[in-house]
C-alpha positions as CSV (number, residue, x, y, z in Angstrom):
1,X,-8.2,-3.3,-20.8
2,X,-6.8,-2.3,-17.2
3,X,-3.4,-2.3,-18.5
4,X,-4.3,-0.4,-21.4
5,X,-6.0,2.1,-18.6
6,X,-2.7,2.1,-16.3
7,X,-0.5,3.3,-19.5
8,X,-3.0,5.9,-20.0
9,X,-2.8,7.4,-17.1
10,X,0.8,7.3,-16.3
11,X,1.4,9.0,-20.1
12,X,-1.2,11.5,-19.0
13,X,0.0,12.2,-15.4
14,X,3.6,12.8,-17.5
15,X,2.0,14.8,-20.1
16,X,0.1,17.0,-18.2
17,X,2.7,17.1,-15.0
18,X,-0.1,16.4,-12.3
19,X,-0.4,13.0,-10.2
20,X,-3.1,9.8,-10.3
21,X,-5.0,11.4,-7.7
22,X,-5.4,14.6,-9.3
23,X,-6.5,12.8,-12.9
24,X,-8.8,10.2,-10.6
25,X,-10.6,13.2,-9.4
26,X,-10.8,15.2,-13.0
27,X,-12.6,11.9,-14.3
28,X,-15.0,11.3,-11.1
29,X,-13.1,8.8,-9.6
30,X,-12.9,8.6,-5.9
31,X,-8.4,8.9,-5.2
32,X,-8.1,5.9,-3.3
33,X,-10.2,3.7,-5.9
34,X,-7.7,5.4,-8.8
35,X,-4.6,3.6,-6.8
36,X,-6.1,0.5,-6.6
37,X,-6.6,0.5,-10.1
38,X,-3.4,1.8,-10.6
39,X,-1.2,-0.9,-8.7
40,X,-4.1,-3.9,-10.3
41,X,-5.3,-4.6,-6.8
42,X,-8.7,-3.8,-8.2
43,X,-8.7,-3.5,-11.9
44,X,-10.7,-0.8,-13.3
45,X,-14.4,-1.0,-15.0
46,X,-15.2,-0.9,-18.3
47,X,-16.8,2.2,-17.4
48,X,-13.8,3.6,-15.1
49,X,-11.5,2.7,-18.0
50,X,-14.2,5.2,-20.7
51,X,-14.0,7.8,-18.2
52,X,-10.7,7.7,-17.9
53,X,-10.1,8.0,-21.5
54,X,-12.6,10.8,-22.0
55,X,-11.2,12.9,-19.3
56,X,-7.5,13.1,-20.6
57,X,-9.1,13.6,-24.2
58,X,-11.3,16.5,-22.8
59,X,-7.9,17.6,-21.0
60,X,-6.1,17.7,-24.3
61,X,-8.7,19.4,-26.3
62,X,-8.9,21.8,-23.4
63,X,-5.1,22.5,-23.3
64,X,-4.5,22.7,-26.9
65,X,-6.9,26.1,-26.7
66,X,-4.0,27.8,-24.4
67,X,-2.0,30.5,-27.0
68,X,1.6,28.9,-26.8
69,X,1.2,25.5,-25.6
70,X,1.7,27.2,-22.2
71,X,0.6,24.5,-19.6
72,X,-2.5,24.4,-17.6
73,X,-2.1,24.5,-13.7
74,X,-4.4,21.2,-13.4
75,X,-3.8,21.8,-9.5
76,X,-6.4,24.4,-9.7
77,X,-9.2,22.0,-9.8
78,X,-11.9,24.4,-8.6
79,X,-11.0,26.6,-11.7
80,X,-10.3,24.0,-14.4
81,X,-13.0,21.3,-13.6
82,X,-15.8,23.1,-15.1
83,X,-13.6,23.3,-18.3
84,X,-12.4,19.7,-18.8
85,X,-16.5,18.8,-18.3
86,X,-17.2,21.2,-21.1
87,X,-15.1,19.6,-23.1
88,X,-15.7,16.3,-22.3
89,X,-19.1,16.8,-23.1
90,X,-18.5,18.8,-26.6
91,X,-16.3,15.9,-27.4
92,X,-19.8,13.1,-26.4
93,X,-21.9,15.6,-28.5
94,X,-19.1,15.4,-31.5
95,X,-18.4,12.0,-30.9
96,X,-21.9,10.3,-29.8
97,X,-24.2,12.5,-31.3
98,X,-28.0,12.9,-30.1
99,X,-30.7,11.8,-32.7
100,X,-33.3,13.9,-32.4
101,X,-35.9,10.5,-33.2
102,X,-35.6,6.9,-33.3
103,X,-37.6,3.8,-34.6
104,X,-39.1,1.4,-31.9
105,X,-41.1,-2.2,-33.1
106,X,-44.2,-2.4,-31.3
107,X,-45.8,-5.5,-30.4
108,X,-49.6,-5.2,-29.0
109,X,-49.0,-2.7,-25.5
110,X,-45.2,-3.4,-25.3
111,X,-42.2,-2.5,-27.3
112,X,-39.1,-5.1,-28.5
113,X,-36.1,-5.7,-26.4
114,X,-34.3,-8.6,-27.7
115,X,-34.6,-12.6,-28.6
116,X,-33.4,-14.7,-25.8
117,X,-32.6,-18.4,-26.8
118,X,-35.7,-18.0,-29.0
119,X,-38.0,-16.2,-26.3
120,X,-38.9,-12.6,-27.7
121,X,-38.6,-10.1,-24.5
122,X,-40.8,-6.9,-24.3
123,X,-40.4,-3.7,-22.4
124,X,-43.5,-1.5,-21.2
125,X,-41.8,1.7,-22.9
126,X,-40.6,2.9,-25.9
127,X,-37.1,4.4,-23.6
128,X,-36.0,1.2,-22.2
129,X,-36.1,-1.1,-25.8
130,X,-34.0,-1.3,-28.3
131,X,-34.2,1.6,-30.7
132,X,-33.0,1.7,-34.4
133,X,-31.6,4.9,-35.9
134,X,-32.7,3.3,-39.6
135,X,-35.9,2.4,-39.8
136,X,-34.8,-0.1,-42.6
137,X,-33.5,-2.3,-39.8
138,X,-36.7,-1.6,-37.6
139,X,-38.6,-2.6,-40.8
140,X,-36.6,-6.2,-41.0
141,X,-36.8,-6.6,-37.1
142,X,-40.4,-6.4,-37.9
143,X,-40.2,-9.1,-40.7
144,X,-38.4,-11.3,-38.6
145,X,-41.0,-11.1,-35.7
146,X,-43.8,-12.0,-38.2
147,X,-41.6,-15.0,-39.1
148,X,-41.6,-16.0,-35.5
149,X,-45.5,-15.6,-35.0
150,X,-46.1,-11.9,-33.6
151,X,-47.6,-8.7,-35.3
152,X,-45.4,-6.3,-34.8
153,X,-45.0,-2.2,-36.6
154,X,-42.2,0.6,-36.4
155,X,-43.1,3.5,-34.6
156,X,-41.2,6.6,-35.0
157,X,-40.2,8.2,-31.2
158,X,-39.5,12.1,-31.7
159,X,-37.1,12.1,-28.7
160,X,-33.4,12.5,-28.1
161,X,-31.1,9.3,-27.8
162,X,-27.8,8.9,-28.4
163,X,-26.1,7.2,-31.4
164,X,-24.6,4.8,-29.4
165,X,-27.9,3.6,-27.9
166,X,-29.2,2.7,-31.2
167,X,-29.1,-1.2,-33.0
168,X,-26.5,-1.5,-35.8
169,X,-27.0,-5.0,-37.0
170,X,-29.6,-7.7,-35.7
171,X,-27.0,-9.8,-34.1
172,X,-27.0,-7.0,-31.1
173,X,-30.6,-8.1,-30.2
174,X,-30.0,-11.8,-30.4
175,X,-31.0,-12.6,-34.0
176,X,-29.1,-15.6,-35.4
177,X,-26.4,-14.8,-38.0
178,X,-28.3,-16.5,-40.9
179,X,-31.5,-14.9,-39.9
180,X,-29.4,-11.1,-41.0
181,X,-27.5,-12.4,-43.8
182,X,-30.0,-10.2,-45.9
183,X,-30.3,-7.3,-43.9
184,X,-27.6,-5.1,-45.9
């Protein structure tokens, strides 16, 4: 993934004619920390390397609104900032929508996280478990649960959580394989 990064940002410090620095700053990254990423002294983060990639994607959704393809002056980073973190975030919203609710399976006072090596973990809030945009798959979570000896229910949360956040298959939360073959 690092190397994938490096590429990334030498095509984007050619296509937009600024420097590391410059780019390390646009995407929250401290300059220093970019060059040590950069010559794989320190490789970036997983998280470094999604910033990275979401800044020079805001950058080009941001320059491809300039009449003529005329270039941006990226050096004025007091003026332009703002913009690229409009965009960046337009591009979350389209990308990584918000659901405005999400299924949670209750057991007793707590709320489902995961199976561990066959141990099922709680959390005290319905924010910090795992959530299920389809309450189909909150439904056989809560199946599966009975199986293993707990009473457990889907309760609908009316707040916003991103896409991303949500369980796509039981596998995610530590279910066996053969325990989901019937989920689809």
């Amino acid at each position: 993934m690092s190397q994938q990064t490096i590429e990334h940002v030498d095509s984007a410090v050619v296509e937009f004619r600024t420097n590391q620095s410059l780019l390390g700053r646009y995407s929250g990254i401290n300059p220093s920390r970019i060059s040590r990423g950069m010559t794989g002294e320190l490789p970036f983060t997983a998280e470094e390397s999604r910033a990275i990639e979401d800044t020079v994607a805001a950058m080009r959704e941001l320059q491809s609104t300039i009449p003529h393809n005329l270039p941006l002056d990226w050096s004025q980073y007091g003026r332009v900032k703002p913009q690229v973190d409009t965009a960046r975030k337009q591009l979350q919203d389209k990308n990584d929508p918000m659901l405005s609710r999400y299924c949670v399976v209750r057991v007793g006072l707590n709320f489902f996280d995961r199976v561990n090596s066959g141990e099922v973990l709680m959390r005290p809030d319905q924010l910090s478990c795992a959530c299920f945009e389809s309450p189909g798959l909150a439904n056989e979570v809560v199946r599966e649960l009975i199986v293993l000896g707990y009473k457990a229910e889907v309760q609908i949360i009316p707040l916003m959580r991103r896409r991303s956040e949500t369980v796509k298959v039981l596998s995610q939360i530590g279910f066996a394989s053969e325990e989901v073959a019937h989920v689809d």
